[in-house]
N, C-alpha and C positions, 0 to 999 in steps of 0.2 A: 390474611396471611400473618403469621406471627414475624414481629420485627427483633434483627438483633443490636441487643444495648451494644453487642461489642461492634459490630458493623458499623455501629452508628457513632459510637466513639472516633473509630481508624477514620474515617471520615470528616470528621470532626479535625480534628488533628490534623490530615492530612490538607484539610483547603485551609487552617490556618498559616502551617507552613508553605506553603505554595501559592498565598494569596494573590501576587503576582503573575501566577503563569494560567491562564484561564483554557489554553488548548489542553494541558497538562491535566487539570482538575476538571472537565468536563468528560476527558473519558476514563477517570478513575471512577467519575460518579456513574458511568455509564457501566464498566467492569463493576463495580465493585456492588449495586444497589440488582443487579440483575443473577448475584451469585445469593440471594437472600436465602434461600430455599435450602443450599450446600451449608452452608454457614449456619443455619440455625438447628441444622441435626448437626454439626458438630463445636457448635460455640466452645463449651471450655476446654476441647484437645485443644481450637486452635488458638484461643485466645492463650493458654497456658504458656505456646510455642511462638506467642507474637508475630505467628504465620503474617499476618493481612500486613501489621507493619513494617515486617521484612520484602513483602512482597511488593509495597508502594513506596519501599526507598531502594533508586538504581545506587547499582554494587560501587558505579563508578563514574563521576562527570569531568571529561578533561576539555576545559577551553585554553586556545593559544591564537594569537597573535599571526597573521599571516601579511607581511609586508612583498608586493611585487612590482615589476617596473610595468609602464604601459609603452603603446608605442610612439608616445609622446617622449617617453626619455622620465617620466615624471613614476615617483614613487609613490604607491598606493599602497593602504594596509583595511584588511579586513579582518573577521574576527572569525577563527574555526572551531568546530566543535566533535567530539566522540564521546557517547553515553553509550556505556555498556552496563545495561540494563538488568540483567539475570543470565545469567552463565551456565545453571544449573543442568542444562540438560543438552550442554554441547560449547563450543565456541562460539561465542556472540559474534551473530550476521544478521546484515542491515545495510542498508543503502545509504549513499551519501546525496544530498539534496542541496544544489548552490543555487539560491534565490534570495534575493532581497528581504524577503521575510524572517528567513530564518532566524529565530531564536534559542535560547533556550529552554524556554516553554514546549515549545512547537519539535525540540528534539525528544524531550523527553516522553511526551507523549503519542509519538512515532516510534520511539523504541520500546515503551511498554507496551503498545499495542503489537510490536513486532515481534515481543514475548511470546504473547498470546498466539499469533498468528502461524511462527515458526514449530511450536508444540504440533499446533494442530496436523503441519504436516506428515507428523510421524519421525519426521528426518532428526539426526543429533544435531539440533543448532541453535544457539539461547539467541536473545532479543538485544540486539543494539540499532543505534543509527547515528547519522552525525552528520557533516554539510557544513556551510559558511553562508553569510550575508552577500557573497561574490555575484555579482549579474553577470550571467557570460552573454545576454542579449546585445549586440551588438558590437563584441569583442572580435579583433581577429583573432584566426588560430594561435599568434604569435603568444597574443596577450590571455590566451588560453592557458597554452602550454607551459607558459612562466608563473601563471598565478597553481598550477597544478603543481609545477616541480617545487614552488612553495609550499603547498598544503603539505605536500608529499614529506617533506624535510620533516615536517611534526611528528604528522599522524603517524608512518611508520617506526616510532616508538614504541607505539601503543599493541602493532598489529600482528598478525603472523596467521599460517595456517591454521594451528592447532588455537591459537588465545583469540582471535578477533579477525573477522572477512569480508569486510563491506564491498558494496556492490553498486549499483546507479540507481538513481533516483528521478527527480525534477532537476534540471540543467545538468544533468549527469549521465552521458549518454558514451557511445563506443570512442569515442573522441577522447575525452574526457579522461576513461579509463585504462586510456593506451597511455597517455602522458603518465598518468598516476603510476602506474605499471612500470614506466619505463625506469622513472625518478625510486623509485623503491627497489628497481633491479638494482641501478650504479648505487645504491648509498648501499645496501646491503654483501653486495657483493656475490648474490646465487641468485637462481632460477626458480621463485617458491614460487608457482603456476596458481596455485590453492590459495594464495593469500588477498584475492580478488577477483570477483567472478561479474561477468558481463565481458567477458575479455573478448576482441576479436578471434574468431578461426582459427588466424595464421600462429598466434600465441597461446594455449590452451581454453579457447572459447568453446562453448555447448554448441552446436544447431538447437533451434527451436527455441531458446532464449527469447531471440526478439522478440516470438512469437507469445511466450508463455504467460506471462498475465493477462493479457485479452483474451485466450485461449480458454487460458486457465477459468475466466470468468464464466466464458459459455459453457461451458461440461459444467459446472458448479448449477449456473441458471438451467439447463438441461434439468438436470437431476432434481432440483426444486420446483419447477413444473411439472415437471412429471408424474411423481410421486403427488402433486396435486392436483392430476390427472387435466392440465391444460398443456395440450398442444402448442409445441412452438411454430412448426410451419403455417406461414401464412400472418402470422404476427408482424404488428410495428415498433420500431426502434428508437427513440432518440437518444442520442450519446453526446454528453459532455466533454467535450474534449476533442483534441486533435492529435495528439501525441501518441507516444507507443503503444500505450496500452487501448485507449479508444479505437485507433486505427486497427489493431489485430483484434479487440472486440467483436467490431463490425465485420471483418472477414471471415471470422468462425460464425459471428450471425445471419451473415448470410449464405454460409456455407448450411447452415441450419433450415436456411428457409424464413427467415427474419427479413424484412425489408429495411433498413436503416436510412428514415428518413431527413434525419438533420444531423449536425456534426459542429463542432465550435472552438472557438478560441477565448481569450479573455477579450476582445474587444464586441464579440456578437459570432451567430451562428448563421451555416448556409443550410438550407431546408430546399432538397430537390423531393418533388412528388414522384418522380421515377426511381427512387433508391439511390443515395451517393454513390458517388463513381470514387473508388477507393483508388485506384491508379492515379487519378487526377490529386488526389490528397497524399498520396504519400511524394509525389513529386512536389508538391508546395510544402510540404512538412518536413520531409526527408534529404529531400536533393537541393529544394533551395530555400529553407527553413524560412519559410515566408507566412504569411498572415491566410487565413481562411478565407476572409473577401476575396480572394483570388481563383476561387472556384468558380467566381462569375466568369472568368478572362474564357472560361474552357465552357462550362454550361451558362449560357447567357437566360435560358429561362429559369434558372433555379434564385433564391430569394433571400436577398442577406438583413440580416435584422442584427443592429448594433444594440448591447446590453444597454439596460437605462434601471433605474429604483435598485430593489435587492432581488430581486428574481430573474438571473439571466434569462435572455429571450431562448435557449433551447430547449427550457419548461416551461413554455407558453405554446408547443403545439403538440398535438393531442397524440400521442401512441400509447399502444398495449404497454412497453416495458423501456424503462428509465432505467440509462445506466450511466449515474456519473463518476466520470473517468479525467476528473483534470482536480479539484484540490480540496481541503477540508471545507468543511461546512456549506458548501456548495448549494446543499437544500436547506432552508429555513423553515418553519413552521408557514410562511403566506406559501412560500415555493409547492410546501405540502400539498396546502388544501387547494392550490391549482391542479395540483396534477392526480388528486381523488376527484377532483369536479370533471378533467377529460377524462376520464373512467382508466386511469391507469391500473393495470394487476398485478404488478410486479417489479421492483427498485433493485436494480443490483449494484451495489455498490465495488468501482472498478476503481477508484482513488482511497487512499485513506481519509475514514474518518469525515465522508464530505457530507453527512446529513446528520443536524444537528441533534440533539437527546428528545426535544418538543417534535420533530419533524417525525423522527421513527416512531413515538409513541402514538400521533397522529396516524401516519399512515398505517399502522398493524390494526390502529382503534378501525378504521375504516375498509376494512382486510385486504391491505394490499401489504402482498410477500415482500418482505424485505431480506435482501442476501447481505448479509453485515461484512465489513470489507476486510476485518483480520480474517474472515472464512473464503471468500468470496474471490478474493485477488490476490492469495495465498499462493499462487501458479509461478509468481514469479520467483519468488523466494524460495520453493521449493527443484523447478529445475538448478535454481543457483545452487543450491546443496547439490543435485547431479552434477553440477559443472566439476564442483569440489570432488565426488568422487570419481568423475573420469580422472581429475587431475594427479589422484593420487595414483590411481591404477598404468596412468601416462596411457589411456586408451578414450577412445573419441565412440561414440553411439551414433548410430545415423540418427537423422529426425523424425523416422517414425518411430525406433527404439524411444529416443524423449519424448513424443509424442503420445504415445501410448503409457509412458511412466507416468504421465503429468496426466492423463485424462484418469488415471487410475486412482492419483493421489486426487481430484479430485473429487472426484466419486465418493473414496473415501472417509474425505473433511466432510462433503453432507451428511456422511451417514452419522458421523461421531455430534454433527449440531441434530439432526434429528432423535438421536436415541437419545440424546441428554434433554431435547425439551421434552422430548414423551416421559422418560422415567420422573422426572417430577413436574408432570401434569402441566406443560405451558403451549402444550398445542403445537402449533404452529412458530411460535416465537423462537425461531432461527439466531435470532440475535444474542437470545440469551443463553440459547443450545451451546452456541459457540465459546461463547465465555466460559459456560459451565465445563465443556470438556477441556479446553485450554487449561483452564484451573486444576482440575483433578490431576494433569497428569505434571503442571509446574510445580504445585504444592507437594505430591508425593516425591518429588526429586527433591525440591526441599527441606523437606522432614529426614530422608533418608541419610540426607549428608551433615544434620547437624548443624547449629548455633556456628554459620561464618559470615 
């Protein structure tokens, strides 16, 4: 395949400026080295318009300072963040994520992925994201809701319907988003319902939300099987994760006729041969936010195995179709070639970004379908733009109206990564479908609005 000098420049450039952020510059090289084919039929339009360099620097990175009390009486500060990434083809929407990890690395390349992923839905919504280093594990509500009406005091600077609409993430759940909510109503002084979505019900919330990225995952996996003419009923499961999106995963997978063998946490996974009991997981998940080992208290035959080396143990047992659903880079290149040796046919990715550029290239070399996770988990992000337009309309859709919206917008993100890897000739490679359509339709917005 002929390579471009100028791809190869933007590249260039771009990990020497970012040499520090390695979440960041792993999946620009992954965008960016998969769009070779777009790029090299049109090198000097875009290189003339500096397209690729405009495209891998966000419009806008705001970090502040978040000081709150505990309930100790003792004053704590942690450090917040909002990267609004590209705007071009809607208000930047994105999740906010409060974990120990967080960086600035690690936002920005959640919100340029979120670029990508918001295009694809079709919906008006550009790419941000943003979160804090805050660990709400083992906080009470109290120290919750104080560290939120902190973030809230910032961030609401920045936000609005129409400019910026973040949504939940990792440690960012309906909790979370009701304080946020609350602290944004009294400092503003109105009822902008639009200006954050993940909302409860009772305040301008979706139906079907909870549901929508697990969901959203299966109708995606659905439609990539299929079209690859493998049956899903009757198929096994394993899923990474324990959280919202693994849990509603596994409900639509087995709504499908998928058996979902093992399920996990960061400390190890529980692996029942009779199919997890989802009821049993969403009360240790849900109701009393507890650890997965505790699936034994209910199923005493089912079999916990604590993570140990780099290959958590829920990709050490053998199923048809891997789907992880808890955080980046989750599969590694050894994680791979375990789960091509138990004859795995299918990876959907239900977390961002959690398999790393060696691991996909591994598993496609060895033809197992990979569902790329700006395509793939795109469900969530896309009811959130429904939430937005009930919010505007001040009208509620039951949840098989969203239901049916969301099986449709998915349906229709495979087609747009399918027809883009067929038109230039990549088969099967979904990963790079998706980029490539994501691209066509961020670059033409673009181009169209001019050097800002």
């Amino acid at each position: 395949m002929e390579k471009s000098n100028y791809l190869r420049s933007v590249l260039e450039e771009a990990s020497a400026k970012n040499a520090t952020e390695p979440e960041f510059l792993q999946t620009l090289k992954e965008v960016l080295t998969s769009l070779e084919k777009v790029v090299v039929k049109n090198e000097d339009y875009y290189k003339s318009l500096s397209l690729l360099e405009r495209l891998v620097e966000p419009e806008r990175i705001i970090s502040f300072k978040v000081p709150w009390v505990n309930a100790k009486g003792e004053i704590k500060v942690n450090r917040g963040y909002r990267v609004q990434f590209n705007g071009a083809i809607g208000p930047y929407k994105g999740g906010l994520r409060f974990h120990p990890s967080v960086n600035q690395s690690i936002m920005k390349f959640l919100a340029f992925e979120q670029t990508f992923k918001n295009a694809l839905t079709g919906l008006p919504i550009g790419g941000g994201k943003g979160g804090s280093d805050f660990d709400p594990k083992g906080k009470t509500d109290l120290e919750i809701m104080n560290f939120c009406q902190s973030f809230m005091n910032e961030l609401q600077k920045y936000i609005g319907a129409d400019v910026d609409v973040p949504a939940g993430d990792i440690g960012v759940g309906g909790r979370e988003i009701g304080y946020l909510f609350g602290q944004y109503r009294k400092i503003r002084s109105l009822y902008e319902a639009g200006v954050l979505t993940g909302k409860g019900l009772e305040y301008g919330g979706s139906l079907a939300r909870k549901e929508a990225t697990g969901y959203g995952l299966m109708y995606y996996m659905r439609e990539m099987l299929t079209t690859n003419n493998i049956e899903l009923k009757g198929k096994t499961a394993v899923i990474s994760g324990s959280g919202n999106v693994a849990i509603y995963a596994a409900e639509k997978a087995k709504q499908m006729g998928i058996k979902v063998l093992a399920m996990s946490d960061s400390n190890g996974c529980v692996y029942d041969e009779n199919g997890i009991n989802l009821d049993i997981v969403k009360e240790i998940k849900e109701v009393k936010r507890g650890r997965i080992k505790e699936y034994l208290n209910s199923v005493p035959s089912a079999k916990y195995t604590e993570n140990s080396g780099t290959t958590p143990a829920v990709y050490t047992i053998k199923a048809d179709i891997i789907l992880p659903c808890a955080t980046q880079n989750d599969i590694n290149l050894e994680t791979a070639k375990i789960l091509v040796a138990n004859g795995a046919i299918a990876v959907g990715e239900g977390a961002n970004m959690p398999t790393t550029n060696e691991a996909i290239e591994y598993l496609q070399a060895n033809n197992v379908l990979v569902a790329p996770a700006k395509a793939a988990n795109a469900g969530g992000v896309a009811t959130s733009a429904l939430e937005m337009s009930q919010n505007s309309m001040r009208y509620s859709w039951t949840f098989e109206e969203v239901d049916k919206k969301l099986e449709n917008i998915m349906k229709n993100i495979f087609k747009q990564c399918k027809d883009a890897a067929q038109e230039y000739g990549l088969g099967v490679n979904y990963v790079a479908g998706a980029n490539i359509a994501a691209f066509n339709k961020v670059s033409k917005a673009m181009i169209a609005q001019g050097v800002i």
